[in-house]
PALO-662859 format. One record per residue (C-alpha): residue number from 1; residue in three letters; chain; x, y, z. Coordinates in pm, whole numbers. Layout:
<pts>
<num:NUM	residuo:ALA	cadena:A	east:X	north:Y	up:Z>
...
</pts>
This chain:
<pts>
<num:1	residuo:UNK	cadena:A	east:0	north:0	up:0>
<num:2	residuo:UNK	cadena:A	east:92	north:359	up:-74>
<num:3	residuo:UNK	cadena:A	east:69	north:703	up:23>
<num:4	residuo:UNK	cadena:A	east:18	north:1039	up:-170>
<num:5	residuo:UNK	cadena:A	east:68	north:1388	up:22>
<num:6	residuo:UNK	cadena:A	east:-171	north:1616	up:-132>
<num:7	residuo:UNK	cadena:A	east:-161	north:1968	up:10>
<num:8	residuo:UNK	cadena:A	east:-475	north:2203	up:-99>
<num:9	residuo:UNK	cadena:A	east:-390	north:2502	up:-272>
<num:10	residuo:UNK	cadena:A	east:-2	north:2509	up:-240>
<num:11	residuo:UNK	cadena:A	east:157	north:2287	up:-517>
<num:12	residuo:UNK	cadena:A	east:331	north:2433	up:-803>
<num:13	residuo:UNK	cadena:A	east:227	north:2271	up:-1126>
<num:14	residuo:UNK	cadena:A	east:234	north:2336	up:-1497>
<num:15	residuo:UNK	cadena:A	east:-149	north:2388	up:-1664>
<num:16	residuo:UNK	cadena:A	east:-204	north:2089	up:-1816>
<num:17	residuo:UNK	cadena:A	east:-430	north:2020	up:-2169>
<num:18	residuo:UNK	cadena:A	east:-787	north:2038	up:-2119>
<num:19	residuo:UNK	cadena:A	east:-832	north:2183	up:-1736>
<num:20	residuo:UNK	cadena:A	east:-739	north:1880	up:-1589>
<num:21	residuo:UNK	cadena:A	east:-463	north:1638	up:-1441>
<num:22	residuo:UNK	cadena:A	east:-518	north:1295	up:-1321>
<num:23	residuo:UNK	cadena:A	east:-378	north:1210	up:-1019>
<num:24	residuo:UNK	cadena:A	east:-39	north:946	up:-1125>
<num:25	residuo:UNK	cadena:A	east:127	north:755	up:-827>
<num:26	residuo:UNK	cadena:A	east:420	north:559	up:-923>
<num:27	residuo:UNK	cadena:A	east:321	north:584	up:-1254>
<num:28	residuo:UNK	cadena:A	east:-44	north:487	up:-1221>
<num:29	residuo:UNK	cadena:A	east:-325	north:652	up:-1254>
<num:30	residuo:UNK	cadena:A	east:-597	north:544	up:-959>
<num:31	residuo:UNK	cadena:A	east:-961	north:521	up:-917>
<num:32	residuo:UNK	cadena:A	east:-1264	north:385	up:-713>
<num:33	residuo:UNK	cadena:A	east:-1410	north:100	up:-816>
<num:34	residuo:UNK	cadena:A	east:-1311	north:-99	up:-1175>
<num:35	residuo:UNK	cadena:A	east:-960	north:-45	up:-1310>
<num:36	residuo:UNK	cadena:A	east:-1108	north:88	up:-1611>
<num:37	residuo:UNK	cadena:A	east:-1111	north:459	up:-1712>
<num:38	residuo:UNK	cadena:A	east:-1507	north:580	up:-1776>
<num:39	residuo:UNK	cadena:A	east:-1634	north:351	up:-1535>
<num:40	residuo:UNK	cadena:A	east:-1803	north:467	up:-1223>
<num:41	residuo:UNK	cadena:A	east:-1802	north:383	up:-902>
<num:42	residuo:UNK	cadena:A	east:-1966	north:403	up:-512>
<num:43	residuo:UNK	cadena:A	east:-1780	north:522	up:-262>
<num:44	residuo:UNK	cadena:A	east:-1868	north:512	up:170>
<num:45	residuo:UNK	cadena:A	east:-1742	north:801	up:366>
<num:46	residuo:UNK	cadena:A	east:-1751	north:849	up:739>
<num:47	residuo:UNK	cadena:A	east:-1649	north:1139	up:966>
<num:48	residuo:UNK	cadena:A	east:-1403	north:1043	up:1213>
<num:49	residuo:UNK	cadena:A	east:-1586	north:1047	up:1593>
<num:50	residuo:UNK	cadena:A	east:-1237	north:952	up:1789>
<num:51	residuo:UNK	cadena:A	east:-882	north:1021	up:1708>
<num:52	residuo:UNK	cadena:A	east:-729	north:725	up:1435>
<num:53	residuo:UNK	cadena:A	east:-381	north:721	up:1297>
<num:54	residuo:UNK	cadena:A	east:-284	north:590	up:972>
<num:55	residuo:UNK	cadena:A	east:93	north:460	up:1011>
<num:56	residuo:UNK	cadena:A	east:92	north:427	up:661>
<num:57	residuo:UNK	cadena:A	east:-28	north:737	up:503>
<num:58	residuo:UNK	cadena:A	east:219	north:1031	up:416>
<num:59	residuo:UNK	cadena:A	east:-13	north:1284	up:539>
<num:60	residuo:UNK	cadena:A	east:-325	north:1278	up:756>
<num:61	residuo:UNK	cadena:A	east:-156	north:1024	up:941>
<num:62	residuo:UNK	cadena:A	east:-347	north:1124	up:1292>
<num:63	residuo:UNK	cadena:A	east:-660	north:1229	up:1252>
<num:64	residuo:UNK	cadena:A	east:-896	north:1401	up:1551>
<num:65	residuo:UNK	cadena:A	east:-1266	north:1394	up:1545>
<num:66	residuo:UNK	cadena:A	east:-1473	north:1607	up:1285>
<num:67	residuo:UNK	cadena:A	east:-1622	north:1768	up:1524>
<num:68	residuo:UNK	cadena:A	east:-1285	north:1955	up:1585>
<num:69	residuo:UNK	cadena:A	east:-1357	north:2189	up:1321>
<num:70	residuo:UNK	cadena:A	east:-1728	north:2306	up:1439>
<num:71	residuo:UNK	cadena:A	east:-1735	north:2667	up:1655>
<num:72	residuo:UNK	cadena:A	east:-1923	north:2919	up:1699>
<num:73	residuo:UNK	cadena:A	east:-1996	north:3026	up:1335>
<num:74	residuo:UNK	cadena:A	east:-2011	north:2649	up:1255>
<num:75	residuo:UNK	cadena:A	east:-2186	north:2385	up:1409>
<num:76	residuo:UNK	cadena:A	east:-2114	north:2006	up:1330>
<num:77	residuo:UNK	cadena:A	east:-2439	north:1982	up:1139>
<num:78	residuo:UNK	cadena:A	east:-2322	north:2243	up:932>
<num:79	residuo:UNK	cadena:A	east:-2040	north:2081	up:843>
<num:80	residuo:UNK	cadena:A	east:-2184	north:1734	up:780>
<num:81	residuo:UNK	cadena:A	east:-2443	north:1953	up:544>
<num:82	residuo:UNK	cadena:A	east:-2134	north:2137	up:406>
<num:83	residuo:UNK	cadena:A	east:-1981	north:1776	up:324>
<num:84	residuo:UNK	cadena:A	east:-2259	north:1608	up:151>
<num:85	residuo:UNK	cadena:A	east:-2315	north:1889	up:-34>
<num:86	residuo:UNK	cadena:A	east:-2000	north:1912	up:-173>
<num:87	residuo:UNK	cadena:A	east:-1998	north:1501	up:-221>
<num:88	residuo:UNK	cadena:A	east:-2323	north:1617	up:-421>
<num:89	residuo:UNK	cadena:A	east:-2118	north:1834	up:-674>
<num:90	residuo:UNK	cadena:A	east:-1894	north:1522	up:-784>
<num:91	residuo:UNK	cadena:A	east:-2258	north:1317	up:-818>
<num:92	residuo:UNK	cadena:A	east:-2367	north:1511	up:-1038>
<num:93	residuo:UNK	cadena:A	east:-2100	north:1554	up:-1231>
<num:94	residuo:UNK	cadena:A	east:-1963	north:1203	up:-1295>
<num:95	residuo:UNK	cadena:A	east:-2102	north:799	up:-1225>
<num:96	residuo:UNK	cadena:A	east:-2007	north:845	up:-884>
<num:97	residuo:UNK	cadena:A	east:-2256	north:801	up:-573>
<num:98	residuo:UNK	cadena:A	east:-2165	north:844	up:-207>
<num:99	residuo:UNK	cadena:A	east:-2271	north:700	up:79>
<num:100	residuo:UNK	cadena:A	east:-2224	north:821	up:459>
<num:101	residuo:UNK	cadena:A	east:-2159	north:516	up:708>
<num:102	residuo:UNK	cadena:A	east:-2144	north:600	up:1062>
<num:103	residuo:UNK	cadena:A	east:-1819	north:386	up:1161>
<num:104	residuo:UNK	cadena:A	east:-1519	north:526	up:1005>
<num:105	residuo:UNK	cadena:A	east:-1323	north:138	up:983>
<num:106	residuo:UNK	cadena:A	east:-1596	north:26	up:697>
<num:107	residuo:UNK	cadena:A	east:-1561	north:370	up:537>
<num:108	residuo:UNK	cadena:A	east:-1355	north:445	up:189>
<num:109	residuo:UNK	cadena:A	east:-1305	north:809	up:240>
<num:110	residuo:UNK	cadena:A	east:-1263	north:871	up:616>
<num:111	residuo:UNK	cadena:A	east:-1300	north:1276	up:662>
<num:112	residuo:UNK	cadena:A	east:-1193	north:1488	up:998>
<num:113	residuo:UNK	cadena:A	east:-966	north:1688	up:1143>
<num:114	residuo:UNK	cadena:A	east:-572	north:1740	up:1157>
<num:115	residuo:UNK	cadena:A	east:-455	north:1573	up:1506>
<num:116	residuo:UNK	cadena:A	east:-144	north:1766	up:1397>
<num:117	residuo:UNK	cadena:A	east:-277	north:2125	up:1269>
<num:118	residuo:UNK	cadena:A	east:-79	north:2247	up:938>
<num:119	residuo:UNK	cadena:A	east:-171	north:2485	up:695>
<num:120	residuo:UNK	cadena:A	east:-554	north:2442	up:544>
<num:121	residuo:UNK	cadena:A	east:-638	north:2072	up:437>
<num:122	residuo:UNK	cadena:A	east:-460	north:1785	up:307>
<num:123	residuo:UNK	cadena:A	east:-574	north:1461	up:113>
<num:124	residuo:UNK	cadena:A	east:-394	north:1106	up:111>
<num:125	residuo:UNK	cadena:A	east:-469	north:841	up:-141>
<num:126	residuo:UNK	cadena:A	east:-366	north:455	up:-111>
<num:127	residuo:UNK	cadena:A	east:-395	north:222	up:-380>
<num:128	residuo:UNK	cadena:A	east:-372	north:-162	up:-431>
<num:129	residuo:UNK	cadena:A	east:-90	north:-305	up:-567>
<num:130	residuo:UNK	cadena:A	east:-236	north:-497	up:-875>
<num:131	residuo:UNK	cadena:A	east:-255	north:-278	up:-1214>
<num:132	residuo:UNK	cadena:A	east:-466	north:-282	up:-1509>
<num:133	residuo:UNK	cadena:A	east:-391	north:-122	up:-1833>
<num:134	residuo:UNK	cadena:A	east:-205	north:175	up:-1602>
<num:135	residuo:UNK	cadena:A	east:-488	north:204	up:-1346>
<num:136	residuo:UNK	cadena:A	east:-474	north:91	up:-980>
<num:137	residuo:UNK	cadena:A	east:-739	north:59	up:-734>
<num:138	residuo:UNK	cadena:A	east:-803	north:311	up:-471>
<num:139	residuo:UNK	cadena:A	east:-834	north:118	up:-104>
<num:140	residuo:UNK	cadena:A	east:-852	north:414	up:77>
<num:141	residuo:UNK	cadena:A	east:-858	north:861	up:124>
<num:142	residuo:UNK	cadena:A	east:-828	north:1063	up:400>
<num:143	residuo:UNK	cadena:A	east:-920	north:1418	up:418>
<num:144	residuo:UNK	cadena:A	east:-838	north:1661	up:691>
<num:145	residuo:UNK	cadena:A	east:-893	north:1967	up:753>
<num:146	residuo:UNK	cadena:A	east:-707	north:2245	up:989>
<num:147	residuo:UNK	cadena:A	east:-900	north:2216	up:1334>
<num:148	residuo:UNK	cadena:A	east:-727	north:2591	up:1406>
<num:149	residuo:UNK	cadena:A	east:-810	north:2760	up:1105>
<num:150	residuo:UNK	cadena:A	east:-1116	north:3002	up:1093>
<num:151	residuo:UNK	cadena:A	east:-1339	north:2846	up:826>
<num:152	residuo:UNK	cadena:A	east:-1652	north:2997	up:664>
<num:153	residuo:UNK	cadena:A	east:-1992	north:2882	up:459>
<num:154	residuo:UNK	cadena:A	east:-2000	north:3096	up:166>
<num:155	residuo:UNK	cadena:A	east:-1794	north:3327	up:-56>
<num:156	residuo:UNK	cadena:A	east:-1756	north:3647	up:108>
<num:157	residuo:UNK	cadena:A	east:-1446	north:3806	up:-57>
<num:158	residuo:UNK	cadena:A	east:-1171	north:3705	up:208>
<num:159	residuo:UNK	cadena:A	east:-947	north:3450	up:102>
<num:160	residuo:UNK	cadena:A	east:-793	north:3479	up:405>
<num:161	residuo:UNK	cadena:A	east:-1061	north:3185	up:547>
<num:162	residuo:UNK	cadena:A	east:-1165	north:2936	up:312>
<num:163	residuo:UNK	cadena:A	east:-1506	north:2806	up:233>
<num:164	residuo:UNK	cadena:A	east:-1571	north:2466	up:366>
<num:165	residuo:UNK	cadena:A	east:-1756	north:2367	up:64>
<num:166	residuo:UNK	cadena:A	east:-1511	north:2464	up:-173>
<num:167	residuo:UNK	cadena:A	east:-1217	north:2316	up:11>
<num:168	residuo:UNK	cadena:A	east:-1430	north:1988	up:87>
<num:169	residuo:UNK	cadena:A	east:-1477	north:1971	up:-317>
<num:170	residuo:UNK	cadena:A	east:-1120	north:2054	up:-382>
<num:171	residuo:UNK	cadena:A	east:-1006	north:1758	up:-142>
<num:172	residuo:UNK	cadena:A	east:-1252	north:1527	up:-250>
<num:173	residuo:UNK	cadena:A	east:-1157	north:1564	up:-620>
<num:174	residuo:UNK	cadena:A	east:-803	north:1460	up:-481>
<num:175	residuo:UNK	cadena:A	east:-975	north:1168	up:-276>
<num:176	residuo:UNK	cadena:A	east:-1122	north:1045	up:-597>
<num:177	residuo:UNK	cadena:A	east:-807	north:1039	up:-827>
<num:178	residuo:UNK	cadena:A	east:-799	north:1417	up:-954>
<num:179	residuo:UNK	cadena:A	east:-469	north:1591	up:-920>
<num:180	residuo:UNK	cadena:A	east:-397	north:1999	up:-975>
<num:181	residuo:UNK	cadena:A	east:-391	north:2075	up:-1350>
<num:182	residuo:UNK	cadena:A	east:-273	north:2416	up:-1232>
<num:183	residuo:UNK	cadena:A	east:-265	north:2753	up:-1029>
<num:184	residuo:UNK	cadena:A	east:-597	north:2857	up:-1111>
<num:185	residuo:UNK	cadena:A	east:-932	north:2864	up:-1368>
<num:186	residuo:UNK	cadena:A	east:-1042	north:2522	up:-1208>
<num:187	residuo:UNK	cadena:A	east:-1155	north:2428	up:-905>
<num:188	residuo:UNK	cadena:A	east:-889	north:2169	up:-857>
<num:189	residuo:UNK	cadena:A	east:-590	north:2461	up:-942>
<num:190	residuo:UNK	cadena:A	east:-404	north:2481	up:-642>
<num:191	residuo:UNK	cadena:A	east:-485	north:2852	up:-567>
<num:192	residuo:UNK	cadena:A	east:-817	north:2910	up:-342>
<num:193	residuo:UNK	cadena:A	east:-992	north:3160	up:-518>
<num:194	residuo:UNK	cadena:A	east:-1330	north:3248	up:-511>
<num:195	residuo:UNK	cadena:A	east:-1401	north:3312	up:-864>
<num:196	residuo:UNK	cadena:A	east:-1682	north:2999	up:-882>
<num:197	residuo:UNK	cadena:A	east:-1868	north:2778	up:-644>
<num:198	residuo:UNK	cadena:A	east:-1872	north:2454	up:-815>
<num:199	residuo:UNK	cadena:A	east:-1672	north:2228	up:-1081>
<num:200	residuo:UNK	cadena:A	east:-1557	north:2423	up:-1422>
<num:201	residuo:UNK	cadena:A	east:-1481	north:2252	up:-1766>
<num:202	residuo:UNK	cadena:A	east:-1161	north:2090	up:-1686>
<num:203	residuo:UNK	cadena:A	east:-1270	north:1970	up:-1353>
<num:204	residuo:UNK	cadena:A	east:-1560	north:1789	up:-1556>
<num:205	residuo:UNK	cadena:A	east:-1347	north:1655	up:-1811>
<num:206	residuo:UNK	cadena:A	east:-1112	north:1489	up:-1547>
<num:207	residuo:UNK	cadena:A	east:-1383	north:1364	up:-1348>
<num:208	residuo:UNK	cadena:A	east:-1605	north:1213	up:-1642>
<num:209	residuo:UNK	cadena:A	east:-1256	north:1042	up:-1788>
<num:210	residuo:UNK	cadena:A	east:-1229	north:859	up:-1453>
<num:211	residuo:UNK	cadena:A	east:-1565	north:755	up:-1399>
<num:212	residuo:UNK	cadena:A	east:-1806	north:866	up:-1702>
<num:213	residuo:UNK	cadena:A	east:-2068	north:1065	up:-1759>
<num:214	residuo:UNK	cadena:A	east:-2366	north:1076	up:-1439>
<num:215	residuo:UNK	cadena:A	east:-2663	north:878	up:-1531>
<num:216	residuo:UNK	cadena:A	east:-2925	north:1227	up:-1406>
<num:217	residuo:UNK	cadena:A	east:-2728	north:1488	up:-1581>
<num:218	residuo:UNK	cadena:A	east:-3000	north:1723	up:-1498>
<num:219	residuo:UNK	cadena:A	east:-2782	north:1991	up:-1286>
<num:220	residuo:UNK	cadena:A	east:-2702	north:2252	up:-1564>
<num:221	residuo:UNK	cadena:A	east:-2333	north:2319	up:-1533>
<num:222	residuo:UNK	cadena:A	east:-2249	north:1900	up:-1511>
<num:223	residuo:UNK	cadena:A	east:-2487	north:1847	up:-1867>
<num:224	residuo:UNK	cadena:A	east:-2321	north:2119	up:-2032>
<num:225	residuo:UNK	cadena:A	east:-2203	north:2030	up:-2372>
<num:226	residuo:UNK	cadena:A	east:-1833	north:1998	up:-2207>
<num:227	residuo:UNK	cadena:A	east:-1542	north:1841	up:-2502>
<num:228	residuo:UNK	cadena:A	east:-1398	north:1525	up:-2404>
</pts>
């Protein structure tokens, strides 16, 4: 099993063709579910509710509760509304579904916060061992967020805290197999801006190349007549 260290919003990286990079570890891409590129996949997430280490994951290796992050400005079912919501944007762009388990140890994606606070939020993907044509298997993603960071629910013009919903897409897209295609003009560039709420053209592409096209493409910006 391998690691990936996927900081949010603070990798250097070249803009790559078409909006979009897929995420390459050793060499292979990775995905949920078949080792086939267009095919999609369902994927269990749970919040973590104790602290859990991961002795094998570059980053997000200890991992406090979710309910870390909540405040005064935002309560724990804000948050979980925050997260499905933003699980909701990748739904409806791509054959992907999500499910929320309540125990953490049956989940694929386990989400909470830093037990060691750093910067904003970090993702870590491992992947089977076994390849087909280039592709390996994703076993498991963790996404953490910055317990000490102020965070917000909405765009309000300070980039100075960071939308939950934003940053929860942004990690999630790494949790899935998307890597940054660039600085900016995507939702999965590396800068946080606050330009647009939700996935652009290149984030689509990526997305639909991992997994296809959703079967309900009824939300308008995830059936618009994006190029392959």
């Amino acid at each position: 099993m391998a690691g990936l260290l996927l900081p949010a919003f603070s990798l250097s990286a070249e803009d790559a063709e078409g909006g979009y990079r897929l995420l390459e570890l050793d060499g292979y891409k990775v995905k949920w579910g078949e080792q086939t590129l267009g095919v999609g996949a369902s994927v269990r997430y749970a919040f973590a509710d104790d602290t859990l280490r991961f002795d094998n994951a570059r980053n997000c290796g200890e991992m406090a509760p979710m309910r870390a992050l909540a405040g005064e400005d935002l309560s724990f079912e804000m948050l979980v509304r925050e997260t499905a919501a933003a699980f909701e944007v990748w739904e409806r762009a791509a054959d992907l579904s999500f499910h929320r388990v309540a125990d953490a140890q049956h989940a694929d994606i386990v989400i909470g916060a830093q037990g060691q606070p750093h910067r904003w939020a970090f993702a870590n993907v491992s992947y089977a061992p076994e390849a087909k044509e280039g592709v390996r298997a994703i076993q498991q993603s963790l996404v953490c967020l910055n317990p000490h960071q102020k965070w917000k629910v909405g765009f309000d013009g300070n980039k100075n805290v960071y939308d939950i919903r934003y940053t929860l897409i942004h990690e999630i897209g790494h949790a899935i197999g998307l890597d940054h295609p660039g600085p900016a003009g995507q939702l999965m560039g590396f800068r946080y801006t606050e330009d647009f709420p939700e996935l652009q053209p290149g984030d689509l592409r990526g997305v639909r190349l991992l997994y296809g096209r959703a079967a309900d493409n009824s939300n308008t910006l995830a059936a618009a007549d994006i190029p392959e």
